[in-house]
Legacy VTK file of the C-alpha trace (Angstrom):
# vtk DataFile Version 3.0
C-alpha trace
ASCII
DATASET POLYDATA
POINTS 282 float
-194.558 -20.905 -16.947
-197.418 -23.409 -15.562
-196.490 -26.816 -14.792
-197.695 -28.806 -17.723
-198.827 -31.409 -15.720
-200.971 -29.017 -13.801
-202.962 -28.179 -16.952
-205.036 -31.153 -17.436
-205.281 -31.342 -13.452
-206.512 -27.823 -13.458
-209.130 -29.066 -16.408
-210.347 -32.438 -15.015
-213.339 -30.991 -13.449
-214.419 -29.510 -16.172
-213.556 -33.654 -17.830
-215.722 -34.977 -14.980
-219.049 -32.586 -15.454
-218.954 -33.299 -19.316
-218.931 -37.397 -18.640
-221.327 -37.080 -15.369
-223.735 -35.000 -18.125
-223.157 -37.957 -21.000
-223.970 -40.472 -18.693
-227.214 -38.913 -17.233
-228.559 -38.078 -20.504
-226.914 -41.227 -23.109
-226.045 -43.854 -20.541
-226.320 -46.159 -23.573
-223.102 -45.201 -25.018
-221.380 -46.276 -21.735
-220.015 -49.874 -20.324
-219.014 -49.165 -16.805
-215.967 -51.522 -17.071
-214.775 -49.578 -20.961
-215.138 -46.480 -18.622
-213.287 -47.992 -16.054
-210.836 -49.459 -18.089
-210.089 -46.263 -20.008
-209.674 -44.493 -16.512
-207.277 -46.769 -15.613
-205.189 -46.228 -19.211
-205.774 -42.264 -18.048
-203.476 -43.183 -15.211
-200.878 -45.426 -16.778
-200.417 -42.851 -19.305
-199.959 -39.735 -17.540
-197.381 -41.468 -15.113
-195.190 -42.668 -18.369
-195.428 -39.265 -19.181
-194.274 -37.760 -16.392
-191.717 -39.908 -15.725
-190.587 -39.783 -19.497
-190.671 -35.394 -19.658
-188.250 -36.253 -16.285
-185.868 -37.837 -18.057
-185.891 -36.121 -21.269
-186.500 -32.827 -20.244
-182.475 -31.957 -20.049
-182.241 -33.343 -23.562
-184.613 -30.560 -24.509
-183.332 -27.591 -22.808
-179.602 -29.135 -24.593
-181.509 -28.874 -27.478
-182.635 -25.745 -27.225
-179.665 -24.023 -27.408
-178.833 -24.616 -30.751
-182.513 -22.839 -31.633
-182.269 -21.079 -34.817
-184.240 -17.882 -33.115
-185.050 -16.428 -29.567
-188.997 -16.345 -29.391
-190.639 -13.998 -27.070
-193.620 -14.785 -25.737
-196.270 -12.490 -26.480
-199.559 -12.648 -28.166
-198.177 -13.465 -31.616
-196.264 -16.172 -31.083
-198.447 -18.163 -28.755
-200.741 -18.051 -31.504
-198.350 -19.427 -33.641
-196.880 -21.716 -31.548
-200.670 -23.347 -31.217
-200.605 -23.232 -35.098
-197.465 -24.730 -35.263
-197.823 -27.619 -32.854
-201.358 -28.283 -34.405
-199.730 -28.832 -37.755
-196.895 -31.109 -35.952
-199.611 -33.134 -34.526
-201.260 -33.746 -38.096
-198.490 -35.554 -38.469
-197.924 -37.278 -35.640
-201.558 -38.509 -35.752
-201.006 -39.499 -39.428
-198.036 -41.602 -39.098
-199.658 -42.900 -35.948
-202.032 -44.950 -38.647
-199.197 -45.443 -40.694
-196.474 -46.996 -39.206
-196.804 -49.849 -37.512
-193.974 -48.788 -34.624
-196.293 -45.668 -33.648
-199.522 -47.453 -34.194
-198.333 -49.863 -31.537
-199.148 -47.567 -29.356
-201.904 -45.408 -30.988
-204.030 -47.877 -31.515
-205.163 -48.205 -27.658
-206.931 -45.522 -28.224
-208.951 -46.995 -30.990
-209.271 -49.827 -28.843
-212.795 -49.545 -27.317
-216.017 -50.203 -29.427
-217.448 -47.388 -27.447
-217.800 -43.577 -28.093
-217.478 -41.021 -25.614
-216.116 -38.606 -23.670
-214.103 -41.649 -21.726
-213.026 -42.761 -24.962
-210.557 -39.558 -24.489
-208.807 -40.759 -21.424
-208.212 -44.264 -23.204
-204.200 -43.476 -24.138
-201.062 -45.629 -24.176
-198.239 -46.078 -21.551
-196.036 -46.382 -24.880
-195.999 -42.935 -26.132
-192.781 -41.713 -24.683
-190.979 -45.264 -25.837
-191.756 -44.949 -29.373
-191.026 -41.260 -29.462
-193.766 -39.044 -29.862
-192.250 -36.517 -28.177
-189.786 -36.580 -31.643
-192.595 -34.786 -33.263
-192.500 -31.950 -31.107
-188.319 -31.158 -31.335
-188.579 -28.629 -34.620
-190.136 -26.305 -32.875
-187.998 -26.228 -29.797
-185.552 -26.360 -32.666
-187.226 -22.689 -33.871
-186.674 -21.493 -30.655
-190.120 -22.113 -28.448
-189.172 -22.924 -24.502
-189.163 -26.715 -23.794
-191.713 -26.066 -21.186
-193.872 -23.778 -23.499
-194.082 -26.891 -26.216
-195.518 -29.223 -23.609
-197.779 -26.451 -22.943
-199.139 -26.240 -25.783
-199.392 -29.978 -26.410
-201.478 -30.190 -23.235
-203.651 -27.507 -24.416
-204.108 -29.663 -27.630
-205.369 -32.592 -26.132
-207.245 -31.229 -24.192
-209.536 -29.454 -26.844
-209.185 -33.299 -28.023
-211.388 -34.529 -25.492
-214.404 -32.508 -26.576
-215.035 -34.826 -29.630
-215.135 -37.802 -28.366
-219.242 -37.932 -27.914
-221.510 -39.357 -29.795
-224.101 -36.806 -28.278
-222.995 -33.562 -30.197
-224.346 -33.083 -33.670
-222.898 -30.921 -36.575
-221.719 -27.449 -35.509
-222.464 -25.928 -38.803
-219.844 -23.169 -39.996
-217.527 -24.155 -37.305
-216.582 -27.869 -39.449
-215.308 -25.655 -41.916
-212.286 -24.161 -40.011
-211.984 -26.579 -36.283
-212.079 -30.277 -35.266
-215.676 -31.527 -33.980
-217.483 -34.283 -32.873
-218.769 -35.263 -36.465
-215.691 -35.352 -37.902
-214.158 -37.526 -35.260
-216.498 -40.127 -34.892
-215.606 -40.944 -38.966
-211.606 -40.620 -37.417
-212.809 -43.813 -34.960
-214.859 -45.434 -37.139
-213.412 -48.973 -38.512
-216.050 -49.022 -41.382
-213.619 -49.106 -44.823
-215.181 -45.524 -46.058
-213.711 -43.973 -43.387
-210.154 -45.606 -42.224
-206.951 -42.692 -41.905
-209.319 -40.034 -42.434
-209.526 -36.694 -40.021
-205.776 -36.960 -38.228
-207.061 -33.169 -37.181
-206.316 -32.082 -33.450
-207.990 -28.840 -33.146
-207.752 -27.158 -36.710
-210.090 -29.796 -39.484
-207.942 -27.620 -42.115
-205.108 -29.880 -42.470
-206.702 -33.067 -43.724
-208.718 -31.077 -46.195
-205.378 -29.434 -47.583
-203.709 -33.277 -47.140
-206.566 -34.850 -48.582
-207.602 -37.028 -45.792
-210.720 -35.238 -44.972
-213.926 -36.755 -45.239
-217.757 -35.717 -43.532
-219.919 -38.267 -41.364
-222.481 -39.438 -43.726
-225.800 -40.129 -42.588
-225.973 -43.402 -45.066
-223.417 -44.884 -42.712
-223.678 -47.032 -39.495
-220.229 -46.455 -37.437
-219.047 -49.315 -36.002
-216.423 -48.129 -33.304
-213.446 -50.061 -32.602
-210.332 -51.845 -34.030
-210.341 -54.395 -37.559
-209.189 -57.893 -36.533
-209.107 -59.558 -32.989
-209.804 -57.498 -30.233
-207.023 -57.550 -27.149
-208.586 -58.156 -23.828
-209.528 -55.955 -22.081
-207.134 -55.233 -19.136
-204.848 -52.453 -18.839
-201.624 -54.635 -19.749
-203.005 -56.493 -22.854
-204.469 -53.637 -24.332
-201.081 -51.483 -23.936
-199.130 -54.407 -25.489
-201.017 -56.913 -27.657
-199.984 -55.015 -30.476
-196.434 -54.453 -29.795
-196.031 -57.875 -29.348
-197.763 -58.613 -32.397
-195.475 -56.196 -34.465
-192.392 -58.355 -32.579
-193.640 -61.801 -33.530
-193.943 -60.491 -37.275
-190.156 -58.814 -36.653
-189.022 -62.379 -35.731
-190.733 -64.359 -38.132
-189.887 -62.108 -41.342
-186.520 -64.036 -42.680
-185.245 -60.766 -44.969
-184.214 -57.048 -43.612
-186.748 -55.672 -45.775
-189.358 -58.156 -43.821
-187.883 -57.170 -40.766
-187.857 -53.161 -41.310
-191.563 -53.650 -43.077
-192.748 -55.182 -39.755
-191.585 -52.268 -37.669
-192.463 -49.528 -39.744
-194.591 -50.595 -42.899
-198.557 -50.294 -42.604
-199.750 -51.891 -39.699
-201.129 -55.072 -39.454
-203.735 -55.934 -36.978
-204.028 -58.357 -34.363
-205.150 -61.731 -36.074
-208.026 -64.079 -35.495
-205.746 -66.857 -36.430
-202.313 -67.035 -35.929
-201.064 -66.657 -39.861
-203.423 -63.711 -40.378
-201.147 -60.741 -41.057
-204.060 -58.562 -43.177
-203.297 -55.298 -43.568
-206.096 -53.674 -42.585
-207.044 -51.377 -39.611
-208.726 -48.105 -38.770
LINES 1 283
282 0 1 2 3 4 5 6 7 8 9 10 11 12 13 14 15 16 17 18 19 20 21 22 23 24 25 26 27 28 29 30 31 32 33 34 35 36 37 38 39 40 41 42 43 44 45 46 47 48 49 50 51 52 53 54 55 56 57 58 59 60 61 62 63 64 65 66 67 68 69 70 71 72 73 74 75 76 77 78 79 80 81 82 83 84 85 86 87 88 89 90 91 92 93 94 95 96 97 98 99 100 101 102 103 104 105 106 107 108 109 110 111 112 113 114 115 116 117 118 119 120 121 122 123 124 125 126 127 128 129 130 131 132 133 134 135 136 137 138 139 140 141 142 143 144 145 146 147 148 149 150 151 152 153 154 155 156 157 158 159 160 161 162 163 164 165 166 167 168 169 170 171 172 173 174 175 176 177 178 179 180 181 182 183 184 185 186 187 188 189 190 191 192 193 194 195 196 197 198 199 200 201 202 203 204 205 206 207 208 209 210 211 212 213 214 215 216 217 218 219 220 221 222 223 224 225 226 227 228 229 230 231 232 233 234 235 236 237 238 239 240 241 242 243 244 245 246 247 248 249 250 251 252 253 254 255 256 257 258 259 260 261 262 263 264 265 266 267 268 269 270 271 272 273 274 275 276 277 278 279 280 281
């Protein structure tokens, strides 16, 4: 099996061309220092990673011998192993928005009021710490290799970065069935119409059999970015501003139900004033 880490390295070319092309033909979706920024966040995150799949990779493989099934891997069951993963991430990406403890980390990737194909690399250092990797345990559970999940979850986001541009228009029957750039410019958007809609990570199917799917409309302006105060932008206030938000509402709620509500109710954004706690966030 291929190193996981070696299948974005393998990939980033292929990253590089597609933001080289943005640039050249829609430099006005691009900041230099966003891009920068969100290169930077690139980094941090795939070292956290790393260093997290070091550590828990012998928890897996533990795991994974108390599979209910051995799965060969063949044709088949890649395919549904892709399924499978797709449907796990759905879910990952939905509690992500609703759960303040995971959205403490998501939301650095909604962080940037810009759109495009940088916007992809823009990913927290907090991933591994507030367990996504949890979502991904049923199926090595099933019986996939702990090495063929991660594979799979590589694959995933990497598909991912192909909709974050602003510069690809509607890709007619394919919205029906896949993820595209149209529907995940409404996923980024923090206008009210179109906050937790389109969790999907390759297949669109999920949110319209969940019923969070909605299409771009053309009557709407999409304003990119987070609700509330912004964090500034450097790569250790935009990886924590919001977790220590979530902690100063942990320590100023006086009940257990305030307490548990602040680490994993609806999230609350970063205020403009210090006693804004509105719930509301894209």
């Amino acid at each position: 099996m291929v190193d996981v880490s070696l299948i974005l390295l393998a990939l980033s070319p292929i990253f590089l061309l597609c933001v080289a092309w943005e640039y050249i033909k829609h430099h006005e979706h691009y900041d230099w220092r966003d891009s920068l920024l969100n290169a930077l966040l690139a980094l941090l995150h795939q070292g956290s990673d790393a260093l997290a799949l070091l550590v828990l990779m012998p928890l897996f493989y533990w795991l994974h011998q108390f599979a209910l099934f051995t799965i060969e891997l063949n044709l088949f069951s890649l395919l549904f192993g892709f399924i499978l993963q797709d449907f796990l991430y759905y879910w990952f990406h939905r509690a992500s928005h609703c759960i303040h403890w995971l959205w403490s980390a998501h939301v650095v990737h909604h962080s940037s009021n810009n759109m495009n194909f940088t916007t992809a690399f823009r990913q927290s250092l907090l991933y591994p710490i507030v367990g996504m990797w949890l979502f991904w345990l049923p199926m090595i559970l099933l019986g996939f290799t702990p090495t063929l999940v991660f594979a799979i979850v590589a694959i995933n986001l990497a598909f991912q970065f192909f909709v974050h541009t602003q510069t690809v228009n509607r890709l007619g029957v394919v919205e029906r069935i896949f993820n595209t750039p149209s529907h995940h410019r409404v996923h980024h958007a923090s206008n009210p119409d179109y906050i937790d809609k389109n969790f999907a990570g390759v297949l669109i199917i999920w949110d319209k059999l969940f019923g969070t799917f909605i299409e771009e409309r053309e009557d709407i302006t999409i304003c990119y970015g987070i609700r509330g105060a912004a964090p500034k932008q450097t790569p250790l206030d935009v990886n924590f501003a919001q977790w220590r938000h979530m902690f100063h509402r942990f320590s100023q709620a006086h009940t257990l139900k305030g307490k548990w509500l602040a680490l994993f109710g609806y999230p609350t954004h970063l205020p403009d004033k210090p006693k804004n706690t509105a719930s509301v966030k894209p």
